[in-house]
Residue, then its C-alpha position, 0 to 999 in steps of 0.5 A: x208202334x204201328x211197325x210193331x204191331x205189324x211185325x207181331x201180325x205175322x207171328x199170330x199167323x195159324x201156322x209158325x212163321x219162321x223168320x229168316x237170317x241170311x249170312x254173307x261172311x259177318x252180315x246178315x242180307x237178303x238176295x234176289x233170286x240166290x243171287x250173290x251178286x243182287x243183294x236187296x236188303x243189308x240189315x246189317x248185324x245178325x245177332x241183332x236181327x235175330x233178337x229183334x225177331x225174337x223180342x216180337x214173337x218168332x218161335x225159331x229163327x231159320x239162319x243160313x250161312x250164304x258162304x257156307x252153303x257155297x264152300x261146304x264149310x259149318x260154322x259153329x261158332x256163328x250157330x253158337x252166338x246166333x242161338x244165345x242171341x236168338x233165345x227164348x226162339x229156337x235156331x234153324x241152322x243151314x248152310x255148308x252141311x255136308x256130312x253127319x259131322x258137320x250137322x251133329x257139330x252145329x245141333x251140339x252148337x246149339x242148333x234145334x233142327x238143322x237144314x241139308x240138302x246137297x249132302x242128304x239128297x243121294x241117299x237121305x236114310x242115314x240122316x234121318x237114322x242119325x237125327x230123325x225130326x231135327x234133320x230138314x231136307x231142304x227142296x229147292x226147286x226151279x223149273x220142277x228140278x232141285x237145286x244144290x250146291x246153294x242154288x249154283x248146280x243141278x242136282x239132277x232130281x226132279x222135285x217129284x223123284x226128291x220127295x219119293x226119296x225123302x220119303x222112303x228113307x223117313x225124312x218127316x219134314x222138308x224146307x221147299x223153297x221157290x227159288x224164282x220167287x225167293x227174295x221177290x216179294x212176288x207172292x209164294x209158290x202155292x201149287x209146289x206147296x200143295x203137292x208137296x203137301x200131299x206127300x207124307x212130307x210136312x213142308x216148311x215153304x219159303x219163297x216170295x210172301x208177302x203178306x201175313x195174308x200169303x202165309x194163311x194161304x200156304x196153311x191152306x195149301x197144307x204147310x206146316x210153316x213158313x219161312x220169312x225173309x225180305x217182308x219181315x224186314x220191311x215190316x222192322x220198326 
């Protein structure tokens, strides 16, 4: 009962959390840092994980594909099972995007938003022509640089020049993710998120909360959402 009530906390936060689904080939699991090599949780199935997270009040549900963000390779198919499993939550997929294709492939799958980063940085104004409000720039930052290629490469942008781009081509929302914090539980990145925030970006932060407490602090700091992971888990009766 107590784990229960626990995990409704979160959802009845004054901004939507999103709990995250991470993927490596059919399991799903939590990393340190987006290390492949460090995983701290396995929670095992992710059609179970999404439903439970769904039956205790998520609103969306944010699933990557850890394999694909690394091969540049969508599975519908997965996105397909995860939405069905997900319902009445709505699915975020991410992982392997790389072109128009691949991200219509995963919305007509079932997907209500999709995540892009390496593929949407050079040049983000098509994707938001082709998508508008269901297409999300994911920002991952370490060291005020993004990250692409599921954090192994630099991208070669400062989070700055990022933000200015996605801004100019009409991007509206943009997934920021401290990467040094991501799986800690070290506590959220606030100052990135407010100079996110204070760009025409509304910001989907994720990246070391804690607490239901860190996500009141981030609606403070101007995000319009967050994306849970490892303390949602902790938090699974």
């Amino acid at each position: 009962m107590g784990r229960n009530s626990e995990l409704s906390d979160w959802f009845s936060a004054s901004i939507e959390v999103i709990a995250a689904v991470d993927v490596l080939g059919e399991e799903a699991v939590r990393l340190h840092q987006g290390a492949y090599d460090e995983v701290v949780e396995r929670p095992g199935d992710p059609l179970s994980l999404a439903a439970r997270f769904a039956a205790a009040g998520a609103r969306r549900i944010h699933f990557v594909d850890l394999d694909g963000a690394r091969s540049g390779r969508v599975r519908p198919e997965l996105v397909r099972l995860l939405a069905r499993a997900a319902a009445p939550a709505l699915l975020q997929a991410s992982g392997g995007i790389r072109s128009l294709q691949d991200a219509a492939a995963l919305l007509e799958a079932g997907a209500d938003r999709v995540v892009v980063g390496t593929a949407a940085l050079p040049d983000p104004e098509p994707w938001a022509t082709a998508f508008g409000e269901a297409v999300v720039v994911a920002l991952d930052v370490r060291d005020g640089m993004v990250r692409s290629a599921g954090w192994t490469e630099g991208s070669g942008l400062s989070i700055v020049e990022a933000i200015e781009r996605c801004v100019a081509a009409g991007i509206t929302r943009a997934l920021c993710t401290a990467i040094e914090r991501d799986g800690t539980l070290a506590g959220p990145d606030l100052e990135l998120v407010s100079s996110m925030a204070a760009s025409d970006l509304r910001v989907l932060a994720a990246g070391g909360i804690r607490t239901p407490a860190d996500v009141e602090a981030l609606a403070e700091n101007g995000a319009e959402a967050a994306i849970v992971g490892r303390a949602l888990l902790n938090t699974l009766p």
